[in-house]
C-alpha positions as a LaTeX table, in Angstrom:
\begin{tabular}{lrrr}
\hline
Residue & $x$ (\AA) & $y$ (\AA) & $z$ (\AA) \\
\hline
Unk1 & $-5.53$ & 18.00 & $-38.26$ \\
Unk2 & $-5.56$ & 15.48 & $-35.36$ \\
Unk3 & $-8.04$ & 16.18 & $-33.00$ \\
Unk4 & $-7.63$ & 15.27 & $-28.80$ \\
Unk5 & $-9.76$ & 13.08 & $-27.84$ \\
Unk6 & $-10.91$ & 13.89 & $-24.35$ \\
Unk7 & $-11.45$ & 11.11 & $-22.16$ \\
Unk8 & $-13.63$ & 11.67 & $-19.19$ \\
Unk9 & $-11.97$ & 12.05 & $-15.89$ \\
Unk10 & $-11.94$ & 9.75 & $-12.94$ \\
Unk11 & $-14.28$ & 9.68 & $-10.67$ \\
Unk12 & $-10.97$ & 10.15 & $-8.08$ \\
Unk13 & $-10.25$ & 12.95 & $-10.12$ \\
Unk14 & $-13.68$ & 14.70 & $-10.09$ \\
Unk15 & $-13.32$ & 14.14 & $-5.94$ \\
Unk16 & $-9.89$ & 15.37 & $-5.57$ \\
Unk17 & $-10.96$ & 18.43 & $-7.47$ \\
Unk18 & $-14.07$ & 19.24 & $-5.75$ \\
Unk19 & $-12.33$ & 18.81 & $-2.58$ \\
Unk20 & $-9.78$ & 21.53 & $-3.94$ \\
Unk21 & $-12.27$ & 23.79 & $-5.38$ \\
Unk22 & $-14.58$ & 23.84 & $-1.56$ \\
Unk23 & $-10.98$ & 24.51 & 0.22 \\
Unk24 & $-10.34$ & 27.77 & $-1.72$ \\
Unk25 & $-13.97$ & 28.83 & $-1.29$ \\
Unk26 & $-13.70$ & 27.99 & 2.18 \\
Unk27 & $-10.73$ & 30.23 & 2.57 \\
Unk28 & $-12.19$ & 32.98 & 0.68 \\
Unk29 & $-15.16$ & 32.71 & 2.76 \\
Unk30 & $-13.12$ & 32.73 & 5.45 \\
Unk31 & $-11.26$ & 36.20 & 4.77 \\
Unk32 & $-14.79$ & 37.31 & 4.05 \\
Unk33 & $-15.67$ & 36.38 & 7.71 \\
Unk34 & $-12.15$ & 37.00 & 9.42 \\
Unk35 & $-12.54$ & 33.01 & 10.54 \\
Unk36 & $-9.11$ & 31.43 & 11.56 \\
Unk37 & $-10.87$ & 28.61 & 11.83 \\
Unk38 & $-12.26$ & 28.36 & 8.66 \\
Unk39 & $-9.33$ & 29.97 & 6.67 \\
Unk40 & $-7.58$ & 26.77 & 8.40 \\
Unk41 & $-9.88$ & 24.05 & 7.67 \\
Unk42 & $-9.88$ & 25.68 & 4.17 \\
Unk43 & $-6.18$ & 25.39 & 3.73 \\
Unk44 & $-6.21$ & 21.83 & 4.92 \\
Unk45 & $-9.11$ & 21.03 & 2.38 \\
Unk46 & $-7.02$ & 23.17 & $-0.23$ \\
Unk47 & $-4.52$ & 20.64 & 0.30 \\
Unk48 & $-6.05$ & 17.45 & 0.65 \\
Unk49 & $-7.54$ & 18.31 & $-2.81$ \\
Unk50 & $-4.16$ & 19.17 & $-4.02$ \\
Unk51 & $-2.54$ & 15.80 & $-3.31$ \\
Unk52 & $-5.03$ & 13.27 & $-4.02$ \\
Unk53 & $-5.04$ & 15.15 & $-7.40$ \\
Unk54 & $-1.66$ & 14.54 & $-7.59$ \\
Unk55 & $-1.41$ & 11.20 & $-6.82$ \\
Unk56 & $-4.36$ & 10.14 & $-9.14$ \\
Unk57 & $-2.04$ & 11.86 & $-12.17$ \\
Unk58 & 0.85 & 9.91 & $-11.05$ \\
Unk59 & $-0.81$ & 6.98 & $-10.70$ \\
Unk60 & $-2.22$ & 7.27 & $-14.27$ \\
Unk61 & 1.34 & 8.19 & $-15.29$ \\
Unk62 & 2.87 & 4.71 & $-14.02$ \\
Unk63 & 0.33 & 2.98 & $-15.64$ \\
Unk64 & 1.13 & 4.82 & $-19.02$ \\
Unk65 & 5.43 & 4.09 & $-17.88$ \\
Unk66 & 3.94 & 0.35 & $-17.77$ \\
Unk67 & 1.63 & $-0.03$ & $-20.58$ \\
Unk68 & 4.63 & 1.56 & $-22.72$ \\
Unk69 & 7.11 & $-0.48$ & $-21.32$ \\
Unk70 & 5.34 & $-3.76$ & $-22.17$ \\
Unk71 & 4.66 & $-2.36$ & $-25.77$ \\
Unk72 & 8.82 & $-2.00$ & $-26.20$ \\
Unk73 & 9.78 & $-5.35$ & $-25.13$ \\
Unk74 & 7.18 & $-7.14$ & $-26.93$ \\
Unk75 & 8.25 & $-5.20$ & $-30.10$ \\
Unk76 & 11.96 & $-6.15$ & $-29.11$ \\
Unk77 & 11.28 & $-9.85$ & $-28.44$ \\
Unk78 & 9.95 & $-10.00$ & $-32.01$ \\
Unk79 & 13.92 & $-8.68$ & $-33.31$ \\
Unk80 & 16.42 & $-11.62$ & $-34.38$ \\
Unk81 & 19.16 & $-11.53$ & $-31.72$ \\
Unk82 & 21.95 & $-9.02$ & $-33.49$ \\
Unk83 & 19.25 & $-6.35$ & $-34.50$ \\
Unk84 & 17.86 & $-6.34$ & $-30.83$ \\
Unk85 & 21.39 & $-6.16$ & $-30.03$ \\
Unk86 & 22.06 & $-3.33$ & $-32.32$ \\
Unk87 & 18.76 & $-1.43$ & $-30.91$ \\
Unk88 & 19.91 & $-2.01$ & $-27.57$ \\
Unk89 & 23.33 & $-0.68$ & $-28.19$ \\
Unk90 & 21.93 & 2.65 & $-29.70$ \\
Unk91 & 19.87 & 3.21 & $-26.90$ \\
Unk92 & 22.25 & 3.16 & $-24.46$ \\
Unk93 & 24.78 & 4.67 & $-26.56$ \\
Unk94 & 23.36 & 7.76 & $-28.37$ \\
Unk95 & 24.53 & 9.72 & $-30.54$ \\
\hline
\end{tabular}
């Protein structure tokens, strides 16, 4: 019965997604109005929101890739040499 703890998002996050969230309103508003120009500038926001999103995920994502990889080889360099040598060897050869 393990409960998720949620952690509270990013203030990047809460950005990225606001700037999402006003895009697709703009381009509803915009089919509302029959407004190129705002459909557009909706679509661009729509976007921008998008990838900032994105790239605030990924960056949380390398730090998790880094944090894990730093757990690993501290657990290896506390292994005599032969079992870090039989770890090793099972990793790259599985199965």
């Amino acid at each position: 019965m393990d409960k998720q703890i949620r952690t509270p998002e990013s203030k990047n996050e809460a950005v990225a997604r606001m700037i999402g969230v006003g895009g697709v309103l703009a381009v509803g508003g915009g089919l509302i109005l029959r407004s190129r120009i705002v459909c557009g500038l909706g679509l661009l926001m729509t976007i921008a929101g998008a990838s900032l999103y994105a790239r605030v995920k990924l960056a949380e994502r390398h730090q998790k890739i880094e944090e894990a990889e730093s757990d690993i080889r501290a657990e290896l360099d506390k292994l005599d040499p032969v079992a870090r040598a039989q770890v090793l060897k099972d990793i790259v050869l599985p199965g």
